[in-house]
C-alpha positions, 0 to 999 in steps of 0.5 A: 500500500501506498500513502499519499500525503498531499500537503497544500503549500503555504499561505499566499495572502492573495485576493485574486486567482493564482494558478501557474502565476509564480507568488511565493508562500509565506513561511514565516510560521515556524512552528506550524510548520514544525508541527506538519514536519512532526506530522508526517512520516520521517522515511517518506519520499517527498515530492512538490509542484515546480512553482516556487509556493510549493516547492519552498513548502517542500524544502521547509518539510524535507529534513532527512526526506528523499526529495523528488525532482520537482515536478511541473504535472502538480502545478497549479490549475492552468487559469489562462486569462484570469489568473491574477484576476480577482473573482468578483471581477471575473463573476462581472465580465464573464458570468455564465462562463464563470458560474458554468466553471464552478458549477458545472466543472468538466471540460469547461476553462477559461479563455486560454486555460486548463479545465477541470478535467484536463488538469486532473488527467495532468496530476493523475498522470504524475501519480500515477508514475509513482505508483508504477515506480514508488520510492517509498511506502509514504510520499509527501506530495506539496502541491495547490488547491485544485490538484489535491481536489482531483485526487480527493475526487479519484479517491472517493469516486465523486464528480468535481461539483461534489468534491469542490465542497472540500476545504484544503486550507495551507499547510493542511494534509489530506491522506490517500491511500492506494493498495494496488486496486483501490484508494481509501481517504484518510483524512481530508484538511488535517490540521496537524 
């Protein structure tokens, strides 16, 4: 059986749409992020999305784990035009495109972005590559938002409108488990 612990990078603080958009997290709180460090297993594989919030995530948590090449499958919703825009803005200048995105999620993307489902065969396929080649029995995955959803809706077998009802907040840990034929969730937005 394989473990995935998906970490959520750390806070952003923005107000507007970032997907493949390069903002840095903010670490400054040490001591959570010490307590995620405690929480999660010391002998797994670590592993993170390539945009520097998450991968700044990892280099904070992969003291004495092995750490993965980063890798740009785990990045961020691709959110074309309205990335860095803020929601409200988008909600007035696009309204049925943008309430279709959230409501109806499939195939639906903004103009010259990712949808729903495209960005999930993209993470689904970097999982997948770990669990044909697993380094460890425990990965530590740091990654975003939306990609944790997707493997959340994997896992419980639910459509996107469904599993968008989750909560991810930063530096929260959600726990799938593969054991070569099904997934099982342990735990979704963890506090450790």
């Amino acid at each position: 059986m394989i473990v995935f612990h998906w970490v959520r990078h750390g806070p952003t603080h923005e107000k507007a749409f970032v997907g493949w958009r390069d903002v840095p997290a903010d670490l400054s709180d040490v001591a959570r992020i010490g307590r995620l460090d405690r929480h999660l297993p010391g002998d797994a594989a670590l592993v993170a999305s390539d945009l520097s919030r998450a991968s700044a995530t990892a280099d904070a948590l992969g003291q004495g784990r092995q750490r993965l090449p980063d890798d740009p499958r785990l990045r961020e919703f691709n959110f074309g035009d309205w990335d860095g825009r803020h929601f409200t803005d988008i909600a007035e200048t696009d309204p049925d495109l943008s309430r279709a995105y959230w409501e109806r999620p499939g195939d639906i993307a903004p103009p010259r972005g990712e949808s729903w489902n495209a960005a999930a065969r993209r993470v689904a396929g970097a999982v997948d590559a770990l669990i044909a080649a697993p380094p460890a029995r425990d990965i530590v995955i740091v990654a975003h938002f939306g990609v944790i959803l997707t493997q959340v809706q994997r896992a419980l077998g639910v459509d996107a409108a469904e599993v968008l009802a989750h909560r991810i907040e930063p530096l929260s840990v959600t726990d799938l488990a593969f054991d070569g034929a099904q997934w099982r969730v342990g735990g979704i937005n963890r506090q450790p």
